[in-house]
C-alpha positions as a Python dict, from the first residue, in 0.01 Angstrom:
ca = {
    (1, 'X'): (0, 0, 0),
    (2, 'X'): (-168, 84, 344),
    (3, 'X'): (-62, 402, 560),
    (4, 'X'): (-184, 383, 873),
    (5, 'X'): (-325, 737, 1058),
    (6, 'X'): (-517, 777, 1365),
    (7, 'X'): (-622, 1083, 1204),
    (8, 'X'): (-764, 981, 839),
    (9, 'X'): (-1155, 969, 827),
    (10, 'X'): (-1388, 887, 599),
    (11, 'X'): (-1394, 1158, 361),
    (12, 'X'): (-1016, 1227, 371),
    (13, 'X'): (-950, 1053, 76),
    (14, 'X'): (-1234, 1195, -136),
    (15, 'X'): (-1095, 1529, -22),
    (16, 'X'): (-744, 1454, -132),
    (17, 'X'): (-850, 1355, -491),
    (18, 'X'): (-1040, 1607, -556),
    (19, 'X'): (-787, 1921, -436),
    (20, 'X'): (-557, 1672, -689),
    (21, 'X'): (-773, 1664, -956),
    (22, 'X'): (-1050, 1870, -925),
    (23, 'X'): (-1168, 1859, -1345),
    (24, 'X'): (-1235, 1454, -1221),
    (25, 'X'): (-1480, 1492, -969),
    (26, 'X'): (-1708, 1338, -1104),
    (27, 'X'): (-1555, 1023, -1220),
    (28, 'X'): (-1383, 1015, -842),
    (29, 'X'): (-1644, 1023, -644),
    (30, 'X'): (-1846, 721, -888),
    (31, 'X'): (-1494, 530, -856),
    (32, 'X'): (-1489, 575, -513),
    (33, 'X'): (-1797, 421, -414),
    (34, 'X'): (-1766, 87, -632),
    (35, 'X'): (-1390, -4, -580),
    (36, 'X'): (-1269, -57, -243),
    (37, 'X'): (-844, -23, -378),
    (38, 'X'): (-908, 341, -566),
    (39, 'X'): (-1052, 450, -204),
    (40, 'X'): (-782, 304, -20),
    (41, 'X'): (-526, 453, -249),
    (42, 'X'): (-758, 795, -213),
    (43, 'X'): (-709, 785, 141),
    (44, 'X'): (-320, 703, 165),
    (45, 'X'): (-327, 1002, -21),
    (46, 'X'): (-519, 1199, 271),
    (47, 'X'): (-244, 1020, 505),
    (48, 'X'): (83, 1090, 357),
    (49, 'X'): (-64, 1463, 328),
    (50, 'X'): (-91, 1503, 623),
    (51, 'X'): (222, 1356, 715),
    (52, 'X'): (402, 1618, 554),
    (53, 'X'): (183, 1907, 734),
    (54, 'X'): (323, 1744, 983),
    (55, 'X'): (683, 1729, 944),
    (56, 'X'): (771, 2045, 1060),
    (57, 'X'): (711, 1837, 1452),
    (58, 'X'): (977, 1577, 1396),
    (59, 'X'): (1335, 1607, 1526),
    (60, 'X'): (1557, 1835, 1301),
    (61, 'X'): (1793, 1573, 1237),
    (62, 'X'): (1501, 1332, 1026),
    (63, 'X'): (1294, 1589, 932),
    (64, 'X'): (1438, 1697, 547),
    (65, 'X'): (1461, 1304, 500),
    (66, 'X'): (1072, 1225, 590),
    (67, 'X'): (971, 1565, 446),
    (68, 'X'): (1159, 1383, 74),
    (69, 'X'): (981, 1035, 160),
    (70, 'X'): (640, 1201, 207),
    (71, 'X'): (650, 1402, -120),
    (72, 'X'): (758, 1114, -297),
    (73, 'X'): (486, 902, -192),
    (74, 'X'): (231, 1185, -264),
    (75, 'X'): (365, 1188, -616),
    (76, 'X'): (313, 818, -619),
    (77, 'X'): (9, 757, -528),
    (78, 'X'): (-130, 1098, -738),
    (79, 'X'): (21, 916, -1032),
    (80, 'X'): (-169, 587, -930),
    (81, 'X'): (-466, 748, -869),
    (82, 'X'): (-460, 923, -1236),
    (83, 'X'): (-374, 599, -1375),
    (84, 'X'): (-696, 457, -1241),
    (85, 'X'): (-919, 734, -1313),
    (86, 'X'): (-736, 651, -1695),
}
């Protein structure tokens, strides 16, 4: 799965695995650079991140709802990403 941010750069995702998992570092940043899906799912993690920093901007009425959705997927795709590292 693909999240698309204007925001996410290169580095993002690295960033999000490791504040995840630091004790991995290592074996992140090797997985990183050889598989092209563990850094995509590294930096969906970077975008749904920072889709919940920033959910405090969206109208009241959504914002609990997308505030659930983003944890959720954070959770998901931390849980993928663990999965992978094995």
């Amino acid at each position: 799965m693909r999240i698309g941010s204007e925001r996410a750069e290169e580095g993002d995702g690295l960033s999000a695995a490791l504040r995840r998992f630091p004790e991995l570092s290592l074996q992140i940043k090797e997985r990183l650079m050889r598989d092209e899906s563990f850094r995509g799912m590294c930096e969906d993690l970077a975008a749904a991140e920072y889709a919940l920093a920033c959910a405090d901007q969206l109208p009241p009425h959504i914002r609990e709802e997308r505030r659930d959705e983003f944890r959720g997927l954070i959770e998901s795709l931390a849980a993928e990403i663990e999965q992978a590292l094995g």
